[in-house]
PyMOL Python script that loads the backbone (N, CA, C, O; Angstrom):
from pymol import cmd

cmd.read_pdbstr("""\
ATOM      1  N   UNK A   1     -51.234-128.175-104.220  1.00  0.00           N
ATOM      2  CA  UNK A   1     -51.245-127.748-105.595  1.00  0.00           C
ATOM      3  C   UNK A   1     -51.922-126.382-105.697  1.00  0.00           C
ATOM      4  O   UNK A   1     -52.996-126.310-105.100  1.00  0.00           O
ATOM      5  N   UNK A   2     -51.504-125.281-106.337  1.00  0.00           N
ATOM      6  CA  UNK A   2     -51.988-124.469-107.013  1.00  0.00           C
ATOM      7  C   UNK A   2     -52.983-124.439-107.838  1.00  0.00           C
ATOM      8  O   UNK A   2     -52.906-125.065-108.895  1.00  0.00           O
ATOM      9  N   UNK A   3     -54.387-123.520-107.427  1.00  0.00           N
ATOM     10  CA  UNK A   3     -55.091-123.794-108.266  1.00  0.00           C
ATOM     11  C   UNK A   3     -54.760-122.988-109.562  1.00  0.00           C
ATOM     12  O   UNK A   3     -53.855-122.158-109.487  1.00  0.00           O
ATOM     13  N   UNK A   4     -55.481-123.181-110.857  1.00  0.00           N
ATOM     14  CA  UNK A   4     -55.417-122.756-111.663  1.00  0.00           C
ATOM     15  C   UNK A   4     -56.251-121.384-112.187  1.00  0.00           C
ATOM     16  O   UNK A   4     -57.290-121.080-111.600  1.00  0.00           O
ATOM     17  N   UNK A   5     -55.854-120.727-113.094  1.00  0.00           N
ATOM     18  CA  UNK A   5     -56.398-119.591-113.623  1.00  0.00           C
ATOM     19  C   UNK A   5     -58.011-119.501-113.292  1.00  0.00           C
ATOM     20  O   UNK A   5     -58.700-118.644-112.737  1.00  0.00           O
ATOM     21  N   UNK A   6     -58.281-120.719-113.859  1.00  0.00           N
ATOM     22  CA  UNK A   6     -59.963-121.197-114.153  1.00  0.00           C
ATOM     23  C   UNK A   6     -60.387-121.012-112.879  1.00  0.00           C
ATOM     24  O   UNK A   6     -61.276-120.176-112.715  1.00  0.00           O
ATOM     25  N   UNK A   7     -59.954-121.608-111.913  1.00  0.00           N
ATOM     26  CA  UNK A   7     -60.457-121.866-110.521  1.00  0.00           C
ATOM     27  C   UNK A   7     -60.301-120.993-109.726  1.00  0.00           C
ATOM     28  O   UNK A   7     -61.029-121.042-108.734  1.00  0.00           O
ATOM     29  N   UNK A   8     -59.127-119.651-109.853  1.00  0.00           N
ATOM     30  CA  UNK A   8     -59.516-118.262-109.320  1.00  0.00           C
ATOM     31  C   UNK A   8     -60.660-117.603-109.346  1.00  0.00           C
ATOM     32  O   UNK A   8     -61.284-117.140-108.391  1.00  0.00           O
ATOM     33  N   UNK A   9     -61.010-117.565-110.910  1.00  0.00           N
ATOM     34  CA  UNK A   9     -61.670-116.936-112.023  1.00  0.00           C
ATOM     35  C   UNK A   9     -63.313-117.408-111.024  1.00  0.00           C
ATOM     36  O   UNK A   9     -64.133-116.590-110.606  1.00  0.00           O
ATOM     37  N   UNK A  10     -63.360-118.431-110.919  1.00  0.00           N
ATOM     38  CA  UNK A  10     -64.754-119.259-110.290  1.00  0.00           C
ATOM     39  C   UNK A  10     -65.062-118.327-108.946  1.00  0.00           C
ATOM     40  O   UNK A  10     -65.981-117.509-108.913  1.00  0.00           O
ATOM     41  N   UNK A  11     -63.953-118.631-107.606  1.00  0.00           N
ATOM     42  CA  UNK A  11     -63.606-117.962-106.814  1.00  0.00           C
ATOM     43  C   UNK A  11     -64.389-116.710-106.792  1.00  0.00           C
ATOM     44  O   UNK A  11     -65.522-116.477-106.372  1.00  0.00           O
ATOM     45  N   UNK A  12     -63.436-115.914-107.388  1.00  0.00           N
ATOM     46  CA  UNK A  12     -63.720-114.533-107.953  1.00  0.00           C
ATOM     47  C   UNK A  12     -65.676-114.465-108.127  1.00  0.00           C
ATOM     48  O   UNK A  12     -66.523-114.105-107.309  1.00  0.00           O
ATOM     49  N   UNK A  13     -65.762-114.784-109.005  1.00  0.00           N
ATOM     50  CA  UNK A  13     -67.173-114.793-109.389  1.00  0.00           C
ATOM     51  C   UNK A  13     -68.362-115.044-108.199  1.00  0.00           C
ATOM     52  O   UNK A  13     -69.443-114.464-108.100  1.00  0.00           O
ATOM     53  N   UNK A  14     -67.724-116.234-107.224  1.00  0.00           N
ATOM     54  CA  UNK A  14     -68.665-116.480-106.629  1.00  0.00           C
ATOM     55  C   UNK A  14     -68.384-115.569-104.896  1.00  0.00           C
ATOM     56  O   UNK A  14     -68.691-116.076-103.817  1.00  0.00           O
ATOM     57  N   UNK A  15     -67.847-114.396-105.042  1.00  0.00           N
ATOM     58  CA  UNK A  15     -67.578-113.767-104.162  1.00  0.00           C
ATOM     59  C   UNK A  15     -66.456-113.691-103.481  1.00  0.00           C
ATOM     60  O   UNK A  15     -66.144-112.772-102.723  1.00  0.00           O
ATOM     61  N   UNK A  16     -65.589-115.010-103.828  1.00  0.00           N
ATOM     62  CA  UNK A  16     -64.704-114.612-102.813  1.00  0.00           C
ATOM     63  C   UNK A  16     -63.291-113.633-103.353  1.00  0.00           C
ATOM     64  O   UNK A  16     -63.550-113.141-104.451  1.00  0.00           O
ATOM     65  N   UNK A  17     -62.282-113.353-102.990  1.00  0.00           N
ATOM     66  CA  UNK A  17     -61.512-112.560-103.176  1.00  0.00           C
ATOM     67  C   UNK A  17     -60.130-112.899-103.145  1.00  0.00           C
ATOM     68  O   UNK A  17     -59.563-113.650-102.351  1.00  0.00           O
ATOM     69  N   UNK A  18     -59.582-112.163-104.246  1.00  0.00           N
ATOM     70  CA  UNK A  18     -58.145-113.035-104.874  1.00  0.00           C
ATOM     71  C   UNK A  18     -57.208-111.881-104.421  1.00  0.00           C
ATOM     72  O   UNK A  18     -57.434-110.837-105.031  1.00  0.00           O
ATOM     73  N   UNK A  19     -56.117-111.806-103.415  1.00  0.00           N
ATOM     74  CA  UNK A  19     -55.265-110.310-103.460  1.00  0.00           C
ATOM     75  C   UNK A  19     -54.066-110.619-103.941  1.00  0.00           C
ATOM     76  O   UNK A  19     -54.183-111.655-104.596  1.00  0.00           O
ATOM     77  N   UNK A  20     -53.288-110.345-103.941  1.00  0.00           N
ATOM     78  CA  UNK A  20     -51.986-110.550-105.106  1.00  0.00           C
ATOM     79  C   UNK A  20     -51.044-109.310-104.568  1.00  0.00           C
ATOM     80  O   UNK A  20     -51.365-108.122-104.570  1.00  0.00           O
ATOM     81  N   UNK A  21     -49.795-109.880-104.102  1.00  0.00           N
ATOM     82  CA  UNK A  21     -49.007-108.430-103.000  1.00  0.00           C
ATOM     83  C   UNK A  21     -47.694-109.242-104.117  1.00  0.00           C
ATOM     84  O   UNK A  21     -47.754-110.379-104.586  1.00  0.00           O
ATOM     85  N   UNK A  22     -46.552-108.190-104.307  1.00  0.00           N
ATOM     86  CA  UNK A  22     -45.688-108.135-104.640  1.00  0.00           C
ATOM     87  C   UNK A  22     -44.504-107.149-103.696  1.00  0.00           C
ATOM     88  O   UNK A  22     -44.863-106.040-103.301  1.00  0.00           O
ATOM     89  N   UNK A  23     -42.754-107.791-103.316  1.00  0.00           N
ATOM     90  CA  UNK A  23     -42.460-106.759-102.763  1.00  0.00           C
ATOM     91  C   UNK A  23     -41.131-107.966-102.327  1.00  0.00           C
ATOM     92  O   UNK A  23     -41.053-109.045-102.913  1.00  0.00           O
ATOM     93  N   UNK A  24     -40.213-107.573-101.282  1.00  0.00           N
ATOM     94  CA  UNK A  24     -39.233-107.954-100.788  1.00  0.00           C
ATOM     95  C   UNK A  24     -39.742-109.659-100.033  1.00  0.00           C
ATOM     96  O   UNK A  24     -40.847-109.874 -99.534  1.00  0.00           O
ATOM     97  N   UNK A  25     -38.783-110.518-100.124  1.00  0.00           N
ATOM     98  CA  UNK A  25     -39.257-111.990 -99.440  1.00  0.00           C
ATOM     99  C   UNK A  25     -39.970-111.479 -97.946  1.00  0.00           C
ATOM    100  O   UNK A  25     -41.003-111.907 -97.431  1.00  0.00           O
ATOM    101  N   UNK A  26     -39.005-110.374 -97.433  1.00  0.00           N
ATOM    102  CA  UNK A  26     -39.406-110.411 -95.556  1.00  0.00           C
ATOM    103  C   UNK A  26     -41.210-109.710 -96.120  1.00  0.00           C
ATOM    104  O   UNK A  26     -42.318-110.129 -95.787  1.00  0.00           O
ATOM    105  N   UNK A  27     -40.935-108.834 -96.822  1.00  0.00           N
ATOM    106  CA  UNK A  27     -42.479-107.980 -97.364  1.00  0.00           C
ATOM    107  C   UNK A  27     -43.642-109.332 -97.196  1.00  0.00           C
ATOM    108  O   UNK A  27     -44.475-109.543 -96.315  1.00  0.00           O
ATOM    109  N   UNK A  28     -43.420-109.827 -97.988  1.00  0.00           N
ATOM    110  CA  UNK A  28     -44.206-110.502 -98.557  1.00  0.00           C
ATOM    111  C   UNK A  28     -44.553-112.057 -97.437  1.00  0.00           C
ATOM    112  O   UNK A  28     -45.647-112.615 -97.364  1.00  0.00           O
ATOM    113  N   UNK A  29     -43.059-112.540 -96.544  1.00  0.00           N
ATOM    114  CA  UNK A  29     -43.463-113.015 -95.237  1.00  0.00           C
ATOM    115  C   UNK A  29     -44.776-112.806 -94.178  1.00  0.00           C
ATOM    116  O   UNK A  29     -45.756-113.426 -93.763  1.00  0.00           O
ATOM    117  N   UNK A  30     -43.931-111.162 -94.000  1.00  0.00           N
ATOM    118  CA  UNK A  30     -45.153-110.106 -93.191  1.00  0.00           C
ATOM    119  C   UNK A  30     -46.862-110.619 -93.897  1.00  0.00           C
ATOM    120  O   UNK A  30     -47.722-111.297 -93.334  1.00  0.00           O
ATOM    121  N   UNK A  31     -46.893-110.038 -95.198  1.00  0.00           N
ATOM    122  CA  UNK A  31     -48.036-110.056 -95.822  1.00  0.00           C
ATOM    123  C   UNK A  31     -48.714-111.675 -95.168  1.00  0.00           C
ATOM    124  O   UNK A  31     -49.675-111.770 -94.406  1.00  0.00           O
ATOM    125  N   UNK A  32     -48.033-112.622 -95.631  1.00  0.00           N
ATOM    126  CA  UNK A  32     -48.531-113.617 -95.553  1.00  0.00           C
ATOM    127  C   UNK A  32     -49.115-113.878 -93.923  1.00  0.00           C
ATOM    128  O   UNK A  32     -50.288-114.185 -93.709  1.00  0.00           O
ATOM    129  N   UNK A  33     -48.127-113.706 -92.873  1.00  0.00           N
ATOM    130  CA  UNK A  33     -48.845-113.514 -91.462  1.00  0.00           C
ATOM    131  C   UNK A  33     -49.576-113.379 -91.259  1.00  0.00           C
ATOM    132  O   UNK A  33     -50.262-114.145 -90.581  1.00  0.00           O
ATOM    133  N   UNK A  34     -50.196-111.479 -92.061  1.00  0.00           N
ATOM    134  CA  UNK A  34     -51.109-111.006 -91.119  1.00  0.00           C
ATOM    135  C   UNK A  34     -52.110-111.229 -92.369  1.00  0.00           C
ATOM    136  O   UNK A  34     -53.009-110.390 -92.414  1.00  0.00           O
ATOM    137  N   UNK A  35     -52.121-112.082 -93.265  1.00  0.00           N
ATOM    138  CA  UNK A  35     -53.526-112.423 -94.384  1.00  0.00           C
ATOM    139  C   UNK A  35     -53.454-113.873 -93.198  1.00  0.00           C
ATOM    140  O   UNK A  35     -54.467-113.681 -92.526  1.00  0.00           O
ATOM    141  N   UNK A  36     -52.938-114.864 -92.775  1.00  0.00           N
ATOM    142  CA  UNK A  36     -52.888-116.256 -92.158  1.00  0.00           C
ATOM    143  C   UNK A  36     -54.154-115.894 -91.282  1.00  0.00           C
ATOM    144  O   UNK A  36     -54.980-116.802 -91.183  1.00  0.00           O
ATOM    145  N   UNK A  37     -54.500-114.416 -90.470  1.00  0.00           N
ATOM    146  CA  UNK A  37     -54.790-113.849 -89.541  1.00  0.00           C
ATOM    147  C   UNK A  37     -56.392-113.943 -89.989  1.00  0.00           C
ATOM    148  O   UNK A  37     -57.156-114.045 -89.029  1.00  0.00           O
ATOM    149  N   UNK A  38     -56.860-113.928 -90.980  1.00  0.00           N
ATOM    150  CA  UNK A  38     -58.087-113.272 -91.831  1.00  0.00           C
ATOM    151  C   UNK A  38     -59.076-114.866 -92.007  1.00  0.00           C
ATOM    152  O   UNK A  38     -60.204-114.742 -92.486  1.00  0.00           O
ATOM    153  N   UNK A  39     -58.608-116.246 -91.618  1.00  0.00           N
ATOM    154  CA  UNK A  39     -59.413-117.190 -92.335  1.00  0.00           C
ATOM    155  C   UNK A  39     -59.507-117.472 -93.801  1.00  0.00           C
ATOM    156  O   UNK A  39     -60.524-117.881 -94.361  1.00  0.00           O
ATOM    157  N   UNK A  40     -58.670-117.288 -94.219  1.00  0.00           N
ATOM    158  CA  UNK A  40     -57.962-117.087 -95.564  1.00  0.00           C
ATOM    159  C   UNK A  40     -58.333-118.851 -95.909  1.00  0.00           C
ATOM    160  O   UNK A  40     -58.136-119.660 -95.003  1.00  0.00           O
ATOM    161  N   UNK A  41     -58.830-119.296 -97.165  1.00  0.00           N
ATOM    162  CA  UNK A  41     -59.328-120.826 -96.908  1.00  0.00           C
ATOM    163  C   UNK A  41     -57.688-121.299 -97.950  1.00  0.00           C
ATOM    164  O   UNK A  41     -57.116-122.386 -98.038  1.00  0.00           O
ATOM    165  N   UNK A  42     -57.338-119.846 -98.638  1.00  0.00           N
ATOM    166  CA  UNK A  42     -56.048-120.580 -99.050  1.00  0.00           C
ATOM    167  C   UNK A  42     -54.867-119.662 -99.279  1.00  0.00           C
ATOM    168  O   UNK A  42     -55.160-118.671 -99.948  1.00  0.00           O
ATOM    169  N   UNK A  43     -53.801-119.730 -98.950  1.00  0.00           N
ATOM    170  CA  UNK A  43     -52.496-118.617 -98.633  1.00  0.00           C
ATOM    171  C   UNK A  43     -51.300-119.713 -99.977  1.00  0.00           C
ATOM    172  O   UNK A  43     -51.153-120.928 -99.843  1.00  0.00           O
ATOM    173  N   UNK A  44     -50.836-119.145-100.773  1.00  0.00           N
ATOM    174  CA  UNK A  44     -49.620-119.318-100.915  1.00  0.00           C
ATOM    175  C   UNK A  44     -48.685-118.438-101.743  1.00  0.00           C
ATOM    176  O   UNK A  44     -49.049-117.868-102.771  1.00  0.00           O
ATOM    177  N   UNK A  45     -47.442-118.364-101.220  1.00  0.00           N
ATOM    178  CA  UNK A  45     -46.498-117.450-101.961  1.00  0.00           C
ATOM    179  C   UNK A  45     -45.486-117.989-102.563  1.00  0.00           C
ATOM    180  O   UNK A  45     -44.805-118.884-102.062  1.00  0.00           O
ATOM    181  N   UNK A  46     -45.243-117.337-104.037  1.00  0.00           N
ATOM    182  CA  UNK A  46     -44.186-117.474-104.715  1.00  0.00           C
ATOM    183  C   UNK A  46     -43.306-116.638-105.095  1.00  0.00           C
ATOM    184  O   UNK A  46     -43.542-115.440-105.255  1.00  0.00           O
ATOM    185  N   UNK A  47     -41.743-117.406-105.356  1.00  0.00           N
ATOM    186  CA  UNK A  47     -40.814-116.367-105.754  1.00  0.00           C
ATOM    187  C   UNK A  47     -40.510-116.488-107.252  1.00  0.00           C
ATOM    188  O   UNK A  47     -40.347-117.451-108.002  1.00  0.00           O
ATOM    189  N   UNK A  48     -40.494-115.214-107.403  1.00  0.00           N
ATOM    190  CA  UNK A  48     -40.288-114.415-108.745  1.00  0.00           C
ATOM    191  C   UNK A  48     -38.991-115.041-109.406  1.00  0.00           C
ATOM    192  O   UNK A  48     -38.577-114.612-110.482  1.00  0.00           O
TER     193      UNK A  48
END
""", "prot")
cmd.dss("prot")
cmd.show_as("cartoon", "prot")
cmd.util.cbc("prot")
cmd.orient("prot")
């Protein structure tokens, strides 16, 4: 599940960091790879 607005917002506040990439499916594949790469505690992408 997706968290919600609220629960970014928390995130955010308590340091951690929200990035937000927009661009072609393969773009945005790539993106997702090399963020998988980082310890990322949560990855997901959606289509427009």
């Amino acid at each position: 599940m997706t968290p919600s607005p609220q629960e970014h917002e928390l995130d955010v506040q308590a340091g951690k960091f929200l990035v937000l990439a927009r661009g072609t499916p393969e773009m945005i594949a790539h993106a997702h790879v090399v963020l998988g790469t980082t310890g990322a505690s949560l990855l997901a992408a959606h289509a427009a």
